[in-house]
C-alpha positions in Angstrom: -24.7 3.0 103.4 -26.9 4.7 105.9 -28.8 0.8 106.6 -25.8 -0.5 107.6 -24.4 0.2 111.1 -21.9 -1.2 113.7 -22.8 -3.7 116.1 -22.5 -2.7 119.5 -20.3 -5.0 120.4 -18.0 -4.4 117.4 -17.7 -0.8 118.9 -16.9 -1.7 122.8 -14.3 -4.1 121.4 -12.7 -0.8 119.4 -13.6 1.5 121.9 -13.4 -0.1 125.3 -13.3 3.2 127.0 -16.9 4.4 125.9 -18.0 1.5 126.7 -21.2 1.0 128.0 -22.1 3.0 124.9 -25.6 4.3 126.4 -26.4 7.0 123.9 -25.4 5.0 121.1 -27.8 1.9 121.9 -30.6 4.4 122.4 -29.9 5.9 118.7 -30.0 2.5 117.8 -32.9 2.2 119.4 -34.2 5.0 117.2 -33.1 4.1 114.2 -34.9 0.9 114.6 -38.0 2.2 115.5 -37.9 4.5 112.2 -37.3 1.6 109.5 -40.1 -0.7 111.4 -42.3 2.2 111.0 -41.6 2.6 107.1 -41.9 -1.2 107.3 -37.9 -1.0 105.9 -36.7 -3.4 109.1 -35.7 -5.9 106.4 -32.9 -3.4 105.0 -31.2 -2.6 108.4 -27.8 -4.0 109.1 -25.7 -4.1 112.7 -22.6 -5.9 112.2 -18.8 -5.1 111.8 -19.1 -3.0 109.3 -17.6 0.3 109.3 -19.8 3.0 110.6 -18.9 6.5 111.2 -21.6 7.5 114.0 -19.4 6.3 116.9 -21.2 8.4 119.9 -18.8 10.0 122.5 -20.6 9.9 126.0 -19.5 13.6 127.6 -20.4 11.8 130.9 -17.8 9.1 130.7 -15.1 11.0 129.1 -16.1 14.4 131.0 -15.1 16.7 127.7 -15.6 17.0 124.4 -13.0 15.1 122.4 -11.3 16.9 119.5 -11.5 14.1 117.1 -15.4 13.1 117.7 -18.1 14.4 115.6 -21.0 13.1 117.7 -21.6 13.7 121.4 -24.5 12.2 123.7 -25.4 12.4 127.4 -28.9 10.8 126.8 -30.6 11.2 130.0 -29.8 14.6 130.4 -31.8 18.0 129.0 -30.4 21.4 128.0 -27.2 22.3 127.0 -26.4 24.8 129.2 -27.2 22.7 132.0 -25.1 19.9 131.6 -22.4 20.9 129.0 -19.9 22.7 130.5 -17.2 22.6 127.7 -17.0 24.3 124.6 -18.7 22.6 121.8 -16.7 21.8 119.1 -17.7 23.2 115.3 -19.8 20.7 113.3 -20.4 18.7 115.8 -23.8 16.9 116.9 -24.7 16.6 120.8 -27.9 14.4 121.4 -29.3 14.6 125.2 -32.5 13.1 126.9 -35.2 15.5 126.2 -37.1 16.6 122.7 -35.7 19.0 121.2 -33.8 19.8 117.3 -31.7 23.0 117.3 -29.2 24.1 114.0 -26.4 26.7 114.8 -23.6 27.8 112.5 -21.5 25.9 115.0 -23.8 22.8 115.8 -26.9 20.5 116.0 -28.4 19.7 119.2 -31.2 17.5 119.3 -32.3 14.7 121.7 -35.7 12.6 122.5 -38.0 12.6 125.7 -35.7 9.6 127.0 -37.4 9.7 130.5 -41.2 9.3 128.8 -39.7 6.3 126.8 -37.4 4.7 130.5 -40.5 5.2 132.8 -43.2 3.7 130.0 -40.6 0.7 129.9 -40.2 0.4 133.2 -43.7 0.5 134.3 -45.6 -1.6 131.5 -44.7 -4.8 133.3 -47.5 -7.3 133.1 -47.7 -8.6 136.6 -46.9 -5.5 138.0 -49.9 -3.8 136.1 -52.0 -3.4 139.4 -49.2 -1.8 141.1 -49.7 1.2 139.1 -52.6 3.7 141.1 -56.0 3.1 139.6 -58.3 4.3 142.2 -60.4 7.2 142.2 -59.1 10.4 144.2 -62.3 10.3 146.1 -60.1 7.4 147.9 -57.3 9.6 148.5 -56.3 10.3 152.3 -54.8 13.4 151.7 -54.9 16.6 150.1 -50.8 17.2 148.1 -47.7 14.7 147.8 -44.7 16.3 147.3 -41.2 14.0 146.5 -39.2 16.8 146.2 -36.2 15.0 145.0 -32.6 16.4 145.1 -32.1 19.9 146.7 -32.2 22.5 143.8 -32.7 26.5 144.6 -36.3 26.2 142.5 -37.3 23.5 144.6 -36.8 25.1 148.4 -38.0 28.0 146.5 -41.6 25.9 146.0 -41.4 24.9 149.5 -40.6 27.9 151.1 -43.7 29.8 149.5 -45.7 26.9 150.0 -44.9 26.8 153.5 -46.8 30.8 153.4 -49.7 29.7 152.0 -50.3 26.4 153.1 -53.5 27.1 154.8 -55.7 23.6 155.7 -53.1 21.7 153.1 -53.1 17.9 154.2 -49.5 17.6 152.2 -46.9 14.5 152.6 -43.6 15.0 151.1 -40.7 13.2 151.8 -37.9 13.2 154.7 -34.9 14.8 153.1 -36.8 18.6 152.9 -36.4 20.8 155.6 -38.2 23.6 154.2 -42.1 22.6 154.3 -43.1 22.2 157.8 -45.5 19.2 157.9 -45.4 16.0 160.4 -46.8 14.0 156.9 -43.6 12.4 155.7 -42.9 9.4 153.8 -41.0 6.8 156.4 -43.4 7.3 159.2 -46.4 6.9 156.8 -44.5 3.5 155.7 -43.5 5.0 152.0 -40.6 4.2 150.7 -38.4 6.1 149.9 -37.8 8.1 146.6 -35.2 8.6 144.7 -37.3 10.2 141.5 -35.5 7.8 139.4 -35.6 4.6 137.4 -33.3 2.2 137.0 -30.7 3.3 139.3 -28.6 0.0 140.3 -26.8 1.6 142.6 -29.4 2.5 144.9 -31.4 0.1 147.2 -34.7 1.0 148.7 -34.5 -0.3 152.2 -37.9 -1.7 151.6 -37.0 -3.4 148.4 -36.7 -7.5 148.1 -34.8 -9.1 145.5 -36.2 -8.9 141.8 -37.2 -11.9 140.6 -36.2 -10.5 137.3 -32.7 -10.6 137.9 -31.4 -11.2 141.8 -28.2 -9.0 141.2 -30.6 -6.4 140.3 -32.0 -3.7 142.7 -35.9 -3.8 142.2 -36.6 -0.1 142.9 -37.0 0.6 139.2 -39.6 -2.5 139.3 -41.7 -0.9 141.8 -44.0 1.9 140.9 -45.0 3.6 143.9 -48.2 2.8 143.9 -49.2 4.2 147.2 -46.8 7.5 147.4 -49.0 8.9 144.3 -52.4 7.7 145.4 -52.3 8.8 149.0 -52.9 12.1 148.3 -55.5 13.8 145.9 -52.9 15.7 143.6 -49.2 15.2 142.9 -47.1 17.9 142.9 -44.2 17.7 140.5 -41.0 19.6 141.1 -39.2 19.2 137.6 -35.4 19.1 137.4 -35.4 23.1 135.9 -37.4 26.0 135.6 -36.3 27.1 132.4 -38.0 29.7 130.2 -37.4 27.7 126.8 -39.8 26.6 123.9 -38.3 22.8 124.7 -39.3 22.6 128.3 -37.5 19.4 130.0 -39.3 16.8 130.9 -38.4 14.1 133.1 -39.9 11.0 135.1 -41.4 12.7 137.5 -44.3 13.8 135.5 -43.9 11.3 133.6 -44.8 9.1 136.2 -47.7 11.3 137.4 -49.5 10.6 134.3 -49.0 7.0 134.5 -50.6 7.2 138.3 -54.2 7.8 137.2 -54.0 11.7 139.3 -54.1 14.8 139.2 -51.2 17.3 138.8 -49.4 20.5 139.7 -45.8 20.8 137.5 -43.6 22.8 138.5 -40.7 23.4 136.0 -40.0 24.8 132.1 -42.1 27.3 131.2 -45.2 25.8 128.6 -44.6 22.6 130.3 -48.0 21.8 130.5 -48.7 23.1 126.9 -46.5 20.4 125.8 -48.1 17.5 127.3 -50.9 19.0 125.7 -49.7 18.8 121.7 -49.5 15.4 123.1 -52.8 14.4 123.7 -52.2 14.6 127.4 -55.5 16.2 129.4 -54.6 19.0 131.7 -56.7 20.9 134.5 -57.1 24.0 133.0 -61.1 23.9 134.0 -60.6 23.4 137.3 -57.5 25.6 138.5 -55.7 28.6 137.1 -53.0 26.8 134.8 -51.3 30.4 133.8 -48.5 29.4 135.7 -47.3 27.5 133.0 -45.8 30.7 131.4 -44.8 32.5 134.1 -40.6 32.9 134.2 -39.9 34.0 137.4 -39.3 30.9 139.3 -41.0 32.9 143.0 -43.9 34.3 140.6 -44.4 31.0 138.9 -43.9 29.1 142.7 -47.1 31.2 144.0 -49.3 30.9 140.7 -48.8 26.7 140.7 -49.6 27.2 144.7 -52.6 29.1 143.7 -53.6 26.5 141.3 -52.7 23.6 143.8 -55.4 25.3 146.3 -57.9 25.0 143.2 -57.3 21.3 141.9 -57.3 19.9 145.4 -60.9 21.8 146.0 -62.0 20.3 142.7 -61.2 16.8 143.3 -63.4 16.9 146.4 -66.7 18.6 144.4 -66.1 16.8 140.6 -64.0 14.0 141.6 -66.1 11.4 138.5 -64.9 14.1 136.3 -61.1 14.2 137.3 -61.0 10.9 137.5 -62.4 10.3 133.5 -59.2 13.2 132.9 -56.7 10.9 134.8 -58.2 8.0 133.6 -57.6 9.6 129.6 -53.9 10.5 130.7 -52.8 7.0 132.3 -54.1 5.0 128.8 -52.1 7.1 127.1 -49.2 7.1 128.7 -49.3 3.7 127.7 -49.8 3.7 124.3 -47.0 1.9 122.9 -47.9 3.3 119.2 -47.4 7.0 121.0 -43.4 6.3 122.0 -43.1 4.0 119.4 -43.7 6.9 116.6 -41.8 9.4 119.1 -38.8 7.5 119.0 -39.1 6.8 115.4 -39.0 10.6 114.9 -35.8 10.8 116.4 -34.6 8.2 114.3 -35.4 10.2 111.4 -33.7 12.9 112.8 -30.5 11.0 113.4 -30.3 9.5 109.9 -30.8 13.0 108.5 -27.2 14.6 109.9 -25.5 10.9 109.3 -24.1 11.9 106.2 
C-alpha cells in the first residue's frame, strides 16, 4: 500500500548500518507534508510494516550498493558533483536541491533541502530579533563577503574583485587570502562562519551553551545577525558555478533573504531567475543582473562585480526603496505555506516512482 510505510525505527533496527537514516526521514518528511496537503493525513501509516523504499545514504556507505534501488545524499546538489560511482540501472538518487530528471538508466530528483534547514533553523520565536531587520541606510559598510570553503570559483571572485575594488568598504572573513582588505570578521568581533547550519561538530568560539539542548553546539541557533547587516549588500559565493537549468541553491542565499538585504549571488547560472519563479524580489532596477546567465565563471566574476558597484551605489540614493525589496524577500522566506507546499511537491514526486 503506498500509505503505509516503515517506521524509522523499524528500519535502524534492520539496518543498523544506514543508520542515522537522514535522507529517508526527510522523504518522510515529504510524504507527510503531501497527504496534510490533500487533507489525507488520516490514511498514512509508519509502523513495522514492510516497505520497500529503504533509502541507501551514498555518504555513509561511500558507493552505490548493487542490491538498493534507492539512493540519497540529501544535503548535497548535482550529480556530477557529488556522485562519483557509477549509477546503477533503475535506480532513484534523491540529493538536496530541486530538481526531477528521467534517463533510460535513472531518476534523479531532490528538494531545496537548504531553503527548508535554514527556514527551520531560523524561525525560532525568541530568537526572532536576532534575524537583521534594520534598514541598509544603518549599514557601516559597503560589501560582506563569507567566502566559505576554498573552491577555484571562489578565489576566482576574489581575485577579480581584488582588480576592481575601487572605494569598496568590503569585510570578509579571515580564512581568504586573496582579497586584500584590513575589514575582517575577528577583529570586527564577528564570529566566525562556517556557512552552515546545524553542524554539531563545530563550535563557534563565541558560542554559549544552547539552552535548547546543553550537549548541543548553538551555532545553528544563532543567525548572524550582525555579519549580514554590517554591510549594505551581501555577497553570496554559492557552492558551484554551474551552467544548468536546476541551479543549486544552498544556505547562503538562503540566509541572505532571511537577513532583510540586498544581494550579489554568485553561483549556477539563472540563479537569480529562480528565486524569482519564486516570488523572491531581485535588483534587477538597480544593477545590471545579466550576470545571472553568463557561464564563464571569470566573465560571470566581473559582471556580479559590476553589479556589486551598482547595488551598493543604490542603497546609498534609494535606500526606502531597497529596503520595501528586502523587506518583501525576508516575509517570504518565512512563509511556512511556501516550504510547506515545496516539500509537499516532493512528496508527490516520491510516491510517484514508489511503485
Amino acid at each position: 500500500m503506498r500509505n503505509k510505510f516503515t517506521s524509522l525505527n523499524v528500519l535502524k533496527q534492520r539496518y543498523p548500518r544506514l543508520a542515522p537514516f537522514y535522507t529517508q526521514s526527510w522523504v518522510y518528511s515529504a510524504i507527510t507534508a503531501y497527504y496534510s496537503q490533500q487533507n489525507r493525513f488520516a490514511e498514512l501509516e509508519f509502523s513495522d510494516v514492510e516497505s520497500e523504499l529503504v533509502i541507501h545514504d551514498h555518504a555513509l556507505d561511500k558507493e552505490f550498493l548493487p542490491d538498493a534501488k534507492y539512493y540519497g545524499l540529501v544535503f548535497e546538489g548535482h550529480l556530477d558533483y557529488w556522485a562519483k560511482e557509477p549509477i546503477p540501472k533503475g535506480s532513484v538518487v534523491i540529493s538536496g536541491h530541486q530538481h526531477f530528471n528521467q534517463t533510460d538508466n535513472y531518476t534523479s530528483l531532490g528538494f531545496d533541502y537548504w531553503d527548508v534547514r535554514t527556514y527551520n533553523e531560523f524561525s525560532s520565536t525568541p530568537l526572532y530579533y536576532e534575524l537583521n531587520h534594520g534598514s541598509v541606510s544603518e549599514a557601516e559598510y559597503d560589501a560582506v563577503i563569507p567566502t566559505g570553503f576554498k573552491r577555484y570559483h571562489r578565489i576566482t571572485f576574489l581575485e577579480e574583485l581584488g582588480k576592481n575594488q575601487q572605494n569598496l568598504t568590503i569585510v570578509t572573513d579571515d580564512r581568504q587570502q586573496a582579497l586584500n582588505t584590513d575589514l575582517r570578521f575577528t577583529p570586527l568581533g564577528i564570529e566566525v562562519y562556517l556557512n552552515k547550519v546545524g553542524l554539531k561538530t563545530y563550535q563557534s568560539y563565541q558560542s554559549s551553551p544552547s539552552f535548547y539542548n546543553s550537549n548541543y553546539s548553538s551555532i545553528d541557533r544563532w543567525p548572524h545577525k550582525r555579519m549580514h547587516s554590517i554591510a549594505r549588500v551581501n555577497v553570496v559565493l554559492e557552492t558551484t558555478v554551474n551552467d544548468t537549468v536546476d541551479p543549486y541553491t544552498t544556505e547562503k542565499t538562503w540566509k541572505v533573504l532571511a537577513q532583510h538585504r540586498p544581494f550579489i549571488v554568485y553561483g549556477d547560472t539563472k540563479i537569480l531567475k529562480k528565486l524569482q519563479a519564486q516570488g523572491f524580489q531581485t535588483f534587477g532596477q538597480y544593477c545590471d543582473e545579466s550576470y545571472d546567465a553568463i557561464v564563464n565563471p571569470k566573465a560571470k566574476a566581473q559582471g556580479a562585480i559590476r553589479a556589486l558597484h551598482q547595488l551598493v551605489d543604490a542603497c546609498k540614493k534609494y535606500p526606502d526603496e531597497i529596503d520595501r525589496i528586502c523587506k518583501h524577500n525576508q516575509e517570504l522566506f518565512f512563509n511556512q505555506q511556501r516550504h510547506t507546499d515545496n516539500l509537499a511537491t516532493f512528496g508527490k514526486r516520491i510516491l510517484e516512482i514508489v511503485k
